[in-house]
C-alpha positions as CSV (number, residue, x, y, z in Angstrom):
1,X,-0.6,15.4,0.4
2,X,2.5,14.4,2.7
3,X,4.0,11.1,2.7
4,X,3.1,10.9,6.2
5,X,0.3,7.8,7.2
6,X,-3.1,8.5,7.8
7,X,-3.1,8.6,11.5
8,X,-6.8,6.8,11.8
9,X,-5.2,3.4,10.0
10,X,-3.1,1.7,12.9
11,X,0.5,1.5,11.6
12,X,1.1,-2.0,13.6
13,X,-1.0,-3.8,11.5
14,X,-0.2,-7.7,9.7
15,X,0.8,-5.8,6.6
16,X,3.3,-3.4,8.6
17,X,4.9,-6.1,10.6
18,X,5.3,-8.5,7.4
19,X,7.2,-5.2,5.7
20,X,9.5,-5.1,8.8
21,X,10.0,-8.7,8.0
22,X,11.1,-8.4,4.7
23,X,13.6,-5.7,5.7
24,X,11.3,-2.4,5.0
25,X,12.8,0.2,7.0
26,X,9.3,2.6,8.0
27,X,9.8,5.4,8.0
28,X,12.8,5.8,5.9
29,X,11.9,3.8,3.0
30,X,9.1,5.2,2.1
31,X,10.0,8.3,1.9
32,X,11.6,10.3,-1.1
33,X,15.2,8.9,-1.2
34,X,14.2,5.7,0.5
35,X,15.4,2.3,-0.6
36,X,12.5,1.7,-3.3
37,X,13.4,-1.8,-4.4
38,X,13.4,-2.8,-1.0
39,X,9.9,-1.1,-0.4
40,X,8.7,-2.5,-3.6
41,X,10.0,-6.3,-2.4
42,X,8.6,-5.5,0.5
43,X,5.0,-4.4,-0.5
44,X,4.6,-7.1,-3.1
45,X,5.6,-9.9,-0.7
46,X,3.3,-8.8,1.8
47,X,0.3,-8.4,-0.6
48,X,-1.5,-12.0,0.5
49,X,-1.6,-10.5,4.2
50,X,-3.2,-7.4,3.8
51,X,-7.3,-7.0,5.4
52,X,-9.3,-4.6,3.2
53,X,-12.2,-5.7,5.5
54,X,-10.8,-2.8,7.4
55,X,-9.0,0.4,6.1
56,X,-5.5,-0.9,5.6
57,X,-2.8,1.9,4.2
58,X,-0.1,0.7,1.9
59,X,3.1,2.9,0.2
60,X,2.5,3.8,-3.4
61,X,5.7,2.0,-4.8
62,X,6.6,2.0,-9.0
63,X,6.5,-1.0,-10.9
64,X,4.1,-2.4,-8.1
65,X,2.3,-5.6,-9.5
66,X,-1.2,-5.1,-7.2
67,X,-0.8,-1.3,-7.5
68,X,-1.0,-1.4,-11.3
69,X,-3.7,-4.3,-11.1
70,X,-5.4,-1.3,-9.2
71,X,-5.3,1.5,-11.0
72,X,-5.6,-0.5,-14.5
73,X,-9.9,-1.4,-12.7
74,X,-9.9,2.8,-12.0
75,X,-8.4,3.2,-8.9
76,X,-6.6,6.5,-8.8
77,X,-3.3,6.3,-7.0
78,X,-1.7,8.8,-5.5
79,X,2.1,9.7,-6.5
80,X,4.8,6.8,-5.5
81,X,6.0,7.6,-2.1
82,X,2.8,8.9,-1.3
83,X,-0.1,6.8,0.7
84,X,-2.9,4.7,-1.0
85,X,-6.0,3.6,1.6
86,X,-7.5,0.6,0.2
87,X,-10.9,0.3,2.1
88,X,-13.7,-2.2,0.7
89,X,-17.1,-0.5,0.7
90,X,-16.0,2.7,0.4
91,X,-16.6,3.4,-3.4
92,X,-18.0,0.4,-6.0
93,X,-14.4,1.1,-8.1
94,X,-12.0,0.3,-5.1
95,X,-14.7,-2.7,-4.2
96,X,-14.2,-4.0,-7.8
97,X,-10.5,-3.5,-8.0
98,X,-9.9,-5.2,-5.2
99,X,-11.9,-8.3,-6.1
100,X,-10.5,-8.4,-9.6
101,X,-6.8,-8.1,-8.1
């Protein structure tokens, strides 16, 4: 699996414009070498603004608050620098996960 986004998720979504806000370089960031505190910032300040009605992609950071919440309700997520898809519906663990976090 490549660090490179899913391309069914539209990249310009809420989520992706708050990370530009908060000074998230895309592409560079989130790939290996990228500025990971500034991804991790990034990703944990835009957290309230992400819509899992929909398929929403979000950069597997370390030491990510929701990320942890995820995985620690049996979400598996993929390496950091990698891409997790958080989509409600899709399997009764994500739908669970994502209420509980």
């Amino acid at each position: 699996m490549s660090a490179t986004p899913p391309p069914s998720v539209a990249e310009e979504s809420p989520f992706f414009a708050c990370l530009r806000r908060n000074g998230v370089r895309l592409p560079e960031d989130e790939r290996p070498g990228g500025d990971e505190q500034r991804m991790l910032r990034g990703v944990e300040n835009c957290a309230s603004v992400l819509d899992v009605r929909r398929p929403v992609r979000i950069p597997v950071t370390k030491g990510d608050r929701f990320q942890a919440c995820l995985a620690e309700h049996g979400v598996e997520l993929p390496e950091p620098g990698r891409w997790l898809v958080l989509e409600r519906g899709k399997t009764r663990t994500m739908d669970s996960a994502l209420q509980q976090c």
